[in-house]
C-alpha positions as CSV (number, residue, x, y, z in Angstrom):
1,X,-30.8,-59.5,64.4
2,X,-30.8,-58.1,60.7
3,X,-27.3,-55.4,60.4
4,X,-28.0,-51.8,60.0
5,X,-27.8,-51.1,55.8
6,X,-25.4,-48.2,55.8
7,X,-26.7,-45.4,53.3
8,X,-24.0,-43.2,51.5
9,X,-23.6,-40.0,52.8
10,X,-25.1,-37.1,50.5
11,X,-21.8,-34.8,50.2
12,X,-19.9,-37.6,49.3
13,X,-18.7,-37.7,45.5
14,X,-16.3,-40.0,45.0
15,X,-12.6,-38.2,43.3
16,X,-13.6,-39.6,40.0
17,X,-17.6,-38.6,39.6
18,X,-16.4,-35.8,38.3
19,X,-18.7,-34.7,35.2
20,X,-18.1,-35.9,31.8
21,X,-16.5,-34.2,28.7
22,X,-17.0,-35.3,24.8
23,X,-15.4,-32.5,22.7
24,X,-17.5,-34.0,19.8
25,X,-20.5,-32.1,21.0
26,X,-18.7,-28.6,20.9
27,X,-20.1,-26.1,18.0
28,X,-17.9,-25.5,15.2
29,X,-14.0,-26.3,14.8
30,X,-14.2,-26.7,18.1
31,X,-15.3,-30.4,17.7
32,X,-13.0,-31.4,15.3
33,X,-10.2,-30.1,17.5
34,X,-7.5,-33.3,17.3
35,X,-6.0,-32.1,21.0
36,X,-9.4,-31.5,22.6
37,X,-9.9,-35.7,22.3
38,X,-7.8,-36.0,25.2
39,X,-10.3,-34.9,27.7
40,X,-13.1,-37.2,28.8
41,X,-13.6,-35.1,32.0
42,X,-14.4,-31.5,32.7
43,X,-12.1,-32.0,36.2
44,X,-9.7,-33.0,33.4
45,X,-9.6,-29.7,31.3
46,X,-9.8,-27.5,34.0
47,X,-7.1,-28.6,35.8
48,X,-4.7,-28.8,32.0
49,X,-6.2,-25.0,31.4
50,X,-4.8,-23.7,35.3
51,X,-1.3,-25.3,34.3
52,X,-1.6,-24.0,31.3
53,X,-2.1,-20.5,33.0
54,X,0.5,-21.2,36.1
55,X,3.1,-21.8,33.1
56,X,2.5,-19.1,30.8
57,X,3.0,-17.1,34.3
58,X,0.0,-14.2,33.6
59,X,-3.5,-14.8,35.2
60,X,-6.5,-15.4,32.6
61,X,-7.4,-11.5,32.6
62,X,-4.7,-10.6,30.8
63,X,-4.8,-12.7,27.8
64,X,-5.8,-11.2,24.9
65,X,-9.0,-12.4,22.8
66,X,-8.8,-12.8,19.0
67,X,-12.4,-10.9,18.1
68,X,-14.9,-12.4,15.8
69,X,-15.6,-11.6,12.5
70,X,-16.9,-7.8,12.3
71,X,-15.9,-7.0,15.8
72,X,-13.8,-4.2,17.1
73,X,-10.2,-4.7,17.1
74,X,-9.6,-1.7,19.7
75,X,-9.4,-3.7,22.5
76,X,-6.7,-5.6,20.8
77,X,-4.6,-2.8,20.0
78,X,-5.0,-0.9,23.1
79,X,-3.7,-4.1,25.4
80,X,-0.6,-4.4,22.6
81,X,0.3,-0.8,23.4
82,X,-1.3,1.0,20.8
83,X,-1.8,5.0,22.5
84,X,-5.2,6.3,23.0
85,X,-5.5,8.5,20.8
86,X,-3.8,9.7,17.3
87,X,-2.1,12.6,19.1
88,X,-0.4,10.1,21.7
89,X,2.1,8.6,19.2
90,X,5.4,11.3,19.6
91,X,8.2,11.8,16.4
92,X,10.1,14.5,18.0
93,X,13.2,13.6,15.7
94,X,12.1,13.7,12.5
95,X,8.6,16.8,13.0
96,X,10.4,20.0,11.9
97,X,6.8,21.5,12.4
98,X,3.2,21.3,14.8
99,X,1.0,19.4,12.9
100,X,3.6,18.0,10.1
101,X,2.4,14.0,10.4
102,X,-0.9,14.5,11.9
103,X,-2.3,12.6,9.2
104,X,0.3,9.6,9.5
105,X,-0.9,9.1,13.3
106,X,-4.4,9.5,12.0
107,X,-3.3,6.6,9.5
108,X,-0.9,4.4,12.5
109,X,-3.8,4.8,15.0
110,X,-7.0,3.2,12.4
111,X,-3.8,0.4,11.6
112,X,-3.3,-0.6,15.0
113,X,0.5,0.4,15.4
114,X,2.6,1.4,18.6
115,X,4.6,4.0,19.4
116,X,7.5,2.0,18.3
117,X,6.5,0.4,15.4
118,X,5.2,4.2,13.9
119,X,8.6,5.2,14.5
120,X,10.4,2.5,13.2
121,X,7.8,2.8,9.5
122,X,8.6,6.7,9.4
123,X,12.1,6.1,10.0
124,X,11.9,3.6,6.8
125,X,10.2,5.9,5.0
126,X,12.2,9.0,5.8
127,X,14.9,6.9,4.9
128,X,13.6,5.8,1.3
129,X,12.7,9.7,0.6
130,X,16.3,10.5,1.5
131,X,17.5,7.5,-1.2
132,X,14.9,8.6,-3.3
133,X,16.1,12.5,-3.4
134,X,19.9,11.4,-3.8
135,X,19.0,9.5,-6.7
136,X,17.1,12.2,-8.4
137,X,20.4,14.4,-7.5
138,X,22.4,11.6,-9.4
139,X,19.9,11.2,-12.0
140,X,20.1,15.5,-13.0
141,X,23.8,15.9,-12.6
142,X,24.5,13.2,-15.1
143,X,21.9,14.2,-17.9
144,X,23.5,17.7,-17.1
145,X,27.0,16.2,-17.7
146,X,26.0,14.5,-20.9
147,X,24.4,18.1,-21.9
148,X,27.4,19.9,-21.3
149,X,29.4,17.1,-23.1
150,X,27.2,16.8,-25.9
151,X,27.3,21.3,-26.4
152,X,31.2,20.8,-26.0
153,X,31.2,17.9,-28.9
154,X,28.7,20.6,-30.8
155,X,31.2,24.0,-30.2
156,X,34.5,22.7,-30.2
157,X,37.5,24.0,-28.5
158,X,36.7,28.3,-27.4
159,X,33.5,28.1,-29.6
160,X,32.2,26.4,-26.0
161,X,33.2,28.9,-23.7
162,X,32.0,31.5,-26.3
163,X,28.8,30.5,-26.7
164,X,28.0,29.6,-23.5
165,X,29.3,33.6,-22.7
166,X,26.7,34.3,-25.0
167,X,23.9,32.3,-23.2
168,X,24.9,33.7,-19.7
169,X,24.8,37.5,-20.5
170,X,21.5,37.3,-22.5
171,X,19.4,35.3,-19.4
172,X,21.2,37.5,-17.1
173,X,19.9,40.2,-19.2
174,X,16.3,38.9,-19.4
175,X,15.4,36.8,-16.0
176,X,13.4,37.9,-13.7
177,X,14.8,37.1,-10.1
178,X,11.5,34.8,-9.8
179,X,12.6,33.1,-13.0
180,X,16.2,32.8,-12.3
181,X,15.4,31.1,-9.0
182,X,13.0,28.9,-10.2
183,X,16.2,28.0,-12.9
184,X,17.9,27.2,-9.9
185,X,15.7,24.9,-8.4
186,X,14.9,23.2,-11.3
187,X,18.1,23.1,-13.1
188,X,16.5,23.5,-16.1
189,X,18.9,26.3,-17.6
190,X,21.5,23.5,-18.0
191,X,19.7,21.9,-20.5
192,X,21.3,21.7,-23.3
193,X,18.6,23.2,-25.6
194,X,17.4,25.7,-23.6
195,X,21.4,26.9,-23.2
196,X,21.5,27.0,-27.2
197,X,18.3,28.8,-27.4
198,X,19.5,31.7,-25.4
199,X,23.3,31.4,-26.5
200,X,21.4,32.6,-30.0
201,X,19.6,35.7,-29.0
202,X,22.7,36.8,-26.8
203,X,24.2,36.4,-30.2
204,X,21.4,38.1,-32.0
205,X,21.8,41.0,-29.5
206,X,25.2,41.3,-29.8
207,X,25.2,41.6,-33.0
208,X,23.0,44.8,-32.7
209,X,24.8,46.2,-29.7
210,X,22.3,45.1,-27.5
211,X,23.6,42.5,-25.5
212,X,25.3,44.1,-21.6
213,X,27.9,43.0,-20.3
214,X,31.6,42.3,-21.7
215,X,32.3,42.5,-25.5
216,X,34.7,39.6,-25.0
217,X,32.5,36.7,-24.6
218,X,35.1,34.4,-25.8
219,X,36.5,33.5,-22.6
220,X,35.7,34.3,-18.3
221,X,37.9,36.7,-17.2
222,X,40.8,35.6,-14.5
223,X,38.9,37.0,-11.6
224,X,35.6,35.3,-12.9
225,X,37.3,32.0,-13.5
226,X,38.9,32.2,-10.0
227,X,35.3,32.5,-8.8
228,X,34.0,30.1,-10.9
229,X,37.4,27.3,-9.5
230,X,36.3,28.6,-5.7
231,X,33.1,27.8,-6.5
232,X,33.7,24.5,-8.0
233,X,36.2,23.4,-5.0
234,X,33.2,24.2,-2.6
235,X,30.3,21.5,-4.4
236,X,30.7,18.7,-2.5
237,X,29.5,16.4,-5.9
238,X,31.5,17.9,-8.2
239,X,34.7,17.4,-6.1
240,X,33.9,14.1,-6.4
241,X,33.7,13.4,-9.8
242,X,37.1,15.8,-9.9
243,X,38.9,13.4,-8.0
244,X,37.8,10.5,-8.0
245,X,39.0,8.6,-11.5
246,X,36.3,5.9,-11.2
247,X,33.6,8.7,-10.9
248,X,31.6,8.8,-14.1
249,X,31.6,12.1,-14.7
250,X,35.6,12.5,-14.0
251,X,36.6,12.7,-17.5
252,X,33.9,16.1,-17.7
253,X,34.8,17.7,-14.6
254,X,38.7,17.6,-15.1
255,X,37.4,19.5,-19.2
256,X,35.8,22.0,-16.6
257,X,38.5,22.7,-14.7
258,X,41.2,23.2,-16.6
259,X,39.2,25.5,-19.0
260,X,38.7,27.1,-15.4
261,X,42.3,27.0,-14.6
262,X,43.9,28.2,-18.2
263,X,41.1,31.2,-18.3
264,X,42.5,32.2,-14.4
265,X,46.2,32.2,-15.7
266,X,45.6,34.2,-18.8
């Protein structure tokens, strides 16, 4: 009696029928891909990409995809934090105004940037403006000490103070309160030439009777040079330079002060 041939059973698959993988047939880089040669089995890569996953400790959804060439980077920037929309980023410190960096978030929103690293690039750049400023303040406070050194080398000893009297009454004579505050901001009336120019036509009017103001330019008068001290003891910069030996502008401010002083005493 011929034994029964046993026939395999159709749900069967032996553990290692699993289906084949040859990375050379991917498109692209991908075939060329040094740690994809590893893998002769799909069952194989599978089960590396869960551990993967398991490891890294955050399920598949939540990774996020590089796009392709010409495609929208928003998804991107929204899953790294980036707010909805330009009006989401908040700079309470630093907006003084509604509306004063709408177009920076306009600019941090197309870039891709969150709230923090906005902040942290205005921060920078508030702080460059402030370097920036101070410099400029350096930069105008020394070319106004090398003026005022350079009129002082030009009108020795009380011809200074005289002709500088001179300058003062005629553009307080003249100036506009539009023009003397746009002096102010500017600082250009401490430049040397412009305080020669007008130290002549207080001269020119004085000579004619025309000039107002005291007939005794050649010095301030004690109560005006005790202004002009309390004055002086109140700029922050200037006190300084008047105390501070290694300051450049030392040497000038001390000239200033005890012209200051001697005129108060008189």
């Amino acid at each position: 009696m011929e034994e029964p041939t046993s026939e395999p059973v159709a749900d069967e698959v032996p553990a290692d029928n699993s289906p084949s993988f040859d990375s050379t047939s991917l498109p692209g880089d991908l075939a060329d891909e040094p740690s994809l040669r590893n893998f002769d089995s799909v069952d194989k890569l599978a089960q590396s990409y869960v551990h993967l996953v398991r490891k890294m400790g955050a399920p598949p959804e939540n990774f996020v995809q590089v796009p392709n060439a010409g495609e929208s980077w928003d998804g991107v920037y929204q899953a790294l934090g980036r707010p909805e929309e330009p009006s989401g980023y908040s700079f309470d410190d630093y907006e003084n105004q509604p509306g004063q960096f709408d177009e920076f978030r306009g600019k941090a929103h197309q870039l891709g940037l969150t709230q923090n690293q906005a902040e942290k690039l205005l921060e920078i750049s508030s702080q460059e403006q402030q370097q920036n400023s101070k410099m400029q303040q350096q930069h105008m406070e020394q070319l106004e000490m090398e003026g005022q050194q350079a009129l002082m080398k030009e009108w020795p000893g009380k011809e200074y103070d005289k002709n500088m009297e001179f300058a003062r009454r005629a553009f307080g004579q003249f100036a506009t309160p539009e023009l003397l505050q746009f002096v102010e901001d500017t600082r250009i009336g401490d430049h040397p030439e412009i305080i020669k120019m007008m130290s002549n036509i207080g001269k020119s009017f004085a000579e004619h009777q025309l000039l107002v103001g005291t007939d005794s330019p050649t010095q301030l008068s004690p109560v005006n040079a005790q202004q002009k001290i309390d004055e002086k003891f109140g700029d922050k910069d200037f006190n300084e330079a008047y105390l501070n030996k290694e300051h450049p502008n030392h040497d000038s401010a001390v000239k200033q002060m005890s012209r200051l002083f001697q005129s108060a005493n008189e």
